[in-house]
KEPAMAR-331027 format. One line per field, with one value per residue (C-alpha): residue number from 1; x, y, z. Coordinates in steps of 0.05 Angstrom, whole numbers, padded with zeros to 5 digits. Example, Ala and Ser with C-alpha at 12.3 -4.5 7.8 and 13.67 -1.06 7.14 Angstrom:
BEGIN
k = (1,2)
X = (00246,00273)
Y = (-00090,-00021)
Z = (00156,00143)
//
This chain:
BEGIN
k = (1,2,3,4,5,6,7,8,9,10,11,12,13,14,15,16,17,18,19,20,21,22,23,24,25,26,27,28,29,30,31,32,33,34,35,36,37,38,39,40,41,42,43,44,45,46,47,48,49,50,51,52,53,54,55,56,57,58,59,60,61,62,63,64,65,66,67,68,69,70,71,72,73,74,75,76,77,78,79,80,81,82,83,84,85,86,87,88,89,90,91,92,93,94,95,96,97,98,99,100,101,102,103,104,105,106,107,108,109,110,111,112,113,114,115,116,117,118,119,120,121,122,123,124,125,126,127,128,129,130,131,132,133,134,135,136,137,138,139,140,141,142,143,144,145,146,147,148,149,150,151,152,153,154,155,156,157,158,159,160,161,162,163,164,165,166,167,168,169,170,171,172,173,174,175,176,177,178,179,180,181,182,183,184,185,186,187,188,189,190,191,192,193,194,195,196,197,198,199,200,201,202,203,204,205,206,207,208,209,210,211,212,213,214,215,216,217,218,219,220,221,222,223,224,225,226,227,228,229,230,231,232,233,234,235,236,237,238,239,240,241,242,243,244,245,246,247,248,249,250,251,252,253,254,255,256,257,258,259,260,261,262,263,264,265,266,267,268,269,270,271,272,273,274,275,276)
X = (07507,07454,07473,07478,07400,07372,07411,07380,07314,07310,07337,07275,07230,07257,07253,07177,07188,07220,07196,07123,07114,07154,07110,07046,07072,07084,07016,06962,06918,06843,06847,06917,06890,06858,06927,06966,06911,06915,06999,06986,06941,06994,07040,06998,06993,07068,07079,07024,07063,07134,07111,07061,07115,07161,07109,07084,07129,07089,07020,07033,07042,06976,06933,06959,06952,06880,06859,06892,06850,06783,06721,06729,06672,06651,06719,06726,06658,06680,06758,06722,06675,06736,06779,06726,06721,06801,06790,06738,06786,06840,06802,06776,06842,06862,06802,06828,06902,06875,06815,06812,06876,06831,06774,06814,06791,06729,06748,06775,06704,06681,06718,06733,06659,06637,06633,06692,06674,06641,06692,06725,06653,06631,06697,06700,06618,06636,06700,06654,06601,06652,06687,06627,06607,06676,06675,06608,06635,06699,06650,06614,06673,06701,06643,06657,06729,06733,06707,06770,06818,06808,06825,06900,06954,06951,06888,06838,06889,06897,06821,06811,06864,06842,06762,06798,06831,06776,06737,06783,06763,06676,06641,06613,06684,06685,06621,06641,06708,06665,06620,06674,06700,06631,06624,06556,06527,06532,06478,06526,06491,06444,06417,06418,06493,06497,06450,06490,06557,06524,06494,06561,06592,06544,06551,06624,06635,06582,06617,06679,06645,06633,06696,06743,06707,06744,06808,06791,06764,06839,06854,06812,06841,06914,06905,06942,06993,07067,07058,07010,07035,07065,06989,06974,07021,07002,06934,06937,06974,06925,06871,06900,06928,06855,06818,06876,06882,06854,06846,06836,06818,06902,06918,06851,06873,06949,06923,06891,06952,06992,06929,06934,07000,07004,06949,06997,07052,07006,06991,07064,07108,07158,07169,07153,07196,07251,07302,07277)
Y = (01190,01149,01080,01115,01146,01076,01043,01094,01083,01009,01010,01049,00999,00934,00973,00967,00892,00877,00924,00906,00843,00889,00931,00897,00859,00933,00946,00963,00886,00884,00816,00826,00820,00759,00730,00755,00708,00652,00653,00662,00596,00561,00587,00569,00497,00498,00507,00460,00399,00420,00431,00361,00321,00343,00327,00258,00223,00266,00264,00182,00172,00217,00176,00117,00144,00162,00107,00059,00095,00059,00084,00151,00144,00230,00247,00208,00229,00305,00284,00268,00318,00369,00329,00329,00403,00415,00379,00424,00475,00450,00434,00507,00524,00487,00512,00583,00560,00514,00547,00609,00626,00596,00633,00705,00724,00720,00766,00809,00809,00838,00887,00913,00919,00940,01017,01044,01039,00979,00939,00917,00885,00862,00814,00790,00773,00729,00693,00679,00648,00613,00587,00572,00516,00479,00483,00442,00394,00380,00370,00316,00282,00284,00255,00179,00191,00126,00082,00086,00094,00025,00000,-00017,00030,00067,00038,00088,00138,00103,00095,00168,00186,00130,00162,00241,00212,00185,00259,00295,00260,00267,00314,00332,00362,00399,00436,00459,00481,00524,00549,00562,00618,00653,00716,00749,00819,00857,00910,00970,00985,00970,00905,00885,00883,00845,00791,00788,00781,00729,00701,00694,00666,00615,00598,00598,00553,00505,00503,00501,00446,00401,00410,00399,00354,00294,00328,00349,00278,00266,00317,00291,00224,00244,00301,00278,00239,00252,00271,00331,00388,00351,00325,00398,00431,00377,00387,00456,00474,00426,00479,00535,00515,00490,00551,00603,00565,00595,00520,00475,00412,00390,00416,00374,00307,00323,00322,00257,00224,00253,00229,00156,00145,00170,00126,00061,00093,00093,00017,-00006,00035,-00006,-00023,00047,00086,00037,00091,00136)
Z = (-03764,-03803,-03776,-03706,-03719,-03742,-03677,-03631,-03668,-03667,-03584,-03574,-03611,-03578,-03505,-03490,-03522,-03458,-03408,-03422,-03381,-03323,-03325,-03327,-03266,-03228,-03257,-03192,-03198,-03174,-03153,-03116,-03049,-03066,-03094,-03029,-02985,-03031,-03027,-02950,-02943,-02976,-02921,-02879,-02907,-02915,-02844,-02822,-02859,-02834,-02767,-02770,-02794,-02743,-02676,-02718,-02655,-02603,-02633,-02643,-02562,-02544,-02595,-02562,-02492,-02509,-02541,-02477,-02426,-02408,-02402,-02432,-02498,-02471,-02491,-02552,-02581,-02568,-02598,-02661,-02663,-02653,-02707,-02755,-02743,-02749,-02824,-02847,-02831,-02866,-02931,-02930,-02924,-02981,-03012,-03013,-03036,-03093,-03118,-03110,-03164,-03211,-03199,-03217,-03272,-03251,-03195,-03237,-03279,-03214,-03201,-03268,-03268,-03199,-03181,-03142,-03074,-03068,-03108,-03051,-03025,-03084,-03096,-03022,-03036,-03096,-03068,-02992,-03036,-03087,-03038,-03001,-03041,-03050,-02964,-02964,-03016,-02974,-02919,-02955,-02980,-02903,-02878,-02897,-02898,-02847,-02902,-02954,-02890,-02887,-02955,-02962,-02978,-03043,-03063,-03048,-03082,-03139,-03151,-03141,-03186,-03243,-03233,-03247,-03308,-03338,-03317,-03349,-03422,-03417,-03452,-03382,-03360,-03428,-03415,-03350,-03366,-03410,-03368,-03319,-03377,-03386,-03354,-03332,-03328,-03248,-03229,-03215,-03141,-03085,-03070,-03145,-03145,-03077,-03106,-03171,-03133,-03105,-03168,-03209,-03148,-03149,-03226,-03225,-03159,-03190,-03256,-03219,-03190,-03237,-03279,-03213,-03166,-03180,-03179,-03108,-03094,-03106,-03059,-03003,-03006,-02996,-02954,-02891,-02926,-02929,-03004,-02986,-03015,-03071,-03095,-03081,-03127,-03182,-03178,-03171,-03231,-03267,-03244,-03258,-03329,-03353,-03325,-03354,-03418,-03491,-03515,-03446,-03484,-03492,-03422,-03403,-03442,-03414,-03348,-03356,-03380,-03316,-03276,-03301,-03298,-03230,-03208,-03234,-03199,-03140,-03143,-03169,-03123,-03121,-03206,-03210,-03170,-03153,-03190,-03143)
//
């Protein structure tokens, strides 16, 4: 009966060992709608590249229809306008799949410390102005996207992905991967909260900023490429490790290494993925 009673006891002590992570999972999230539009932009990005790479053929003979017929510089200068239009919405879509994962806790700063019933607002106020910012940057990067399409193959990628390396190792990225972890008081109501949604938005997408810009630099450059989501997923995760991270600086100089040797990879594709 004893060794039955100290069985019994020590089942009941290893039980919430392994039912704890279950049930934080099951546990109601703040930021969950936030997480449900970030896995749906990456759907949504998902489906783009499937669907892209299977009307390449199509989307090849109307370029080179268009660009046969004379005398039609109207249509072209509205084509461009309307492609560089369809870009800006694809890099705020990739905005919301990249960045905003890394920016939950700082949703959940919000609404662990908003009032009850304007939680909801106060969260979708910080993400629209957080997101904001990375959706001008990607405009500006898009702008003289022309210029490194004409440098040769892998090139332009392999620069961008040599500049993030060497990012990842200043002092500069170090103090805004910290400033990416501080957290800052929120009025409770009225106007005062709106403005300090707004406010931590702001400080968080700059520090986000500056500690990921030459990540998305990467980004920018092989968005469009058949490696899309692949760079994605890489970079991502490189994100989303340094901003969850206790101790960034090894994920940080881990990064780097992944960054540089990717960037020879890049420029020696065939030495360096002949096995492939």
């Amino acid at each position: 009966m004893t060794v039955r009673g100290t069985t019994a006891r020590a089942a009941t002590r290893v039980r919430p060992l392994w039912t704890a992570p279950v049930r934080r999972l099951l546990r109601p999230r703040v930021s969950l709608v936030f997480e449900l539009v970030a896995v749906a932009a990456w759907i949504a990005l998902i489906a783009s590249a499937v669907t892209g790479d299977s009307h390449d053929g199509d989307r090849a003979g109307a370029s080179h229809h268009h660009m046969s017929a004379p005398h039609e510089v109207h249509g072209a200068s509205v084509s461009v306008s309307a492609s560089a239009s369809v870009n800006v919405a694809m890099w705020a879509l990739m905005s919301v799949a990249m960045m905003l994962p890394a920016a939950v806790p700082a949703l959940v700063h919000v609404g662990t410390n908003s009032l009850r019933w304007r939680r909801r607002r106060a969260m979708a106020t910080f993400a629209a102005v957080y997101l904001a910012i990375w959706v001008g940057y990607g405009a500006m990067l898009l702008a003289p996207a022309q210029l490194w399409a004409r440098l040769p193959e892998g090139v332009a990628l392999a620069c961008a992905l040599a500049l993030a390396a060497a990012w990842q190792l200043t002092v500069h990225k170090r103090r805004a991967l910290r400033d990416c972890h501080r957290s800052s008081p929120l009025p409770p109501s009225g106007r005062r909260a709106v403005a300090g949604a707004c406010r931590f938005g702001l400080r968080q997408g700059w520090a986000c900023l500056r500690s990921c810009w030459a990540l998305m630099l990467v980004m920018a450059v092989a968005s469009g490429g058949n490696g899309m989501l692949v760079w994605m997923a890489v970079l991502t995760g490189i994100v989303i490790t340094e901003r969850l991270a206790r101790t960034p600086r090894r994920p940080t100089r881990l990064a780097a290494a992944v960054l540089a040797v990717a960037a020879l990879a890049v420029l020696l594709p065939d030495t360096a993925w002949r096995w492939y």
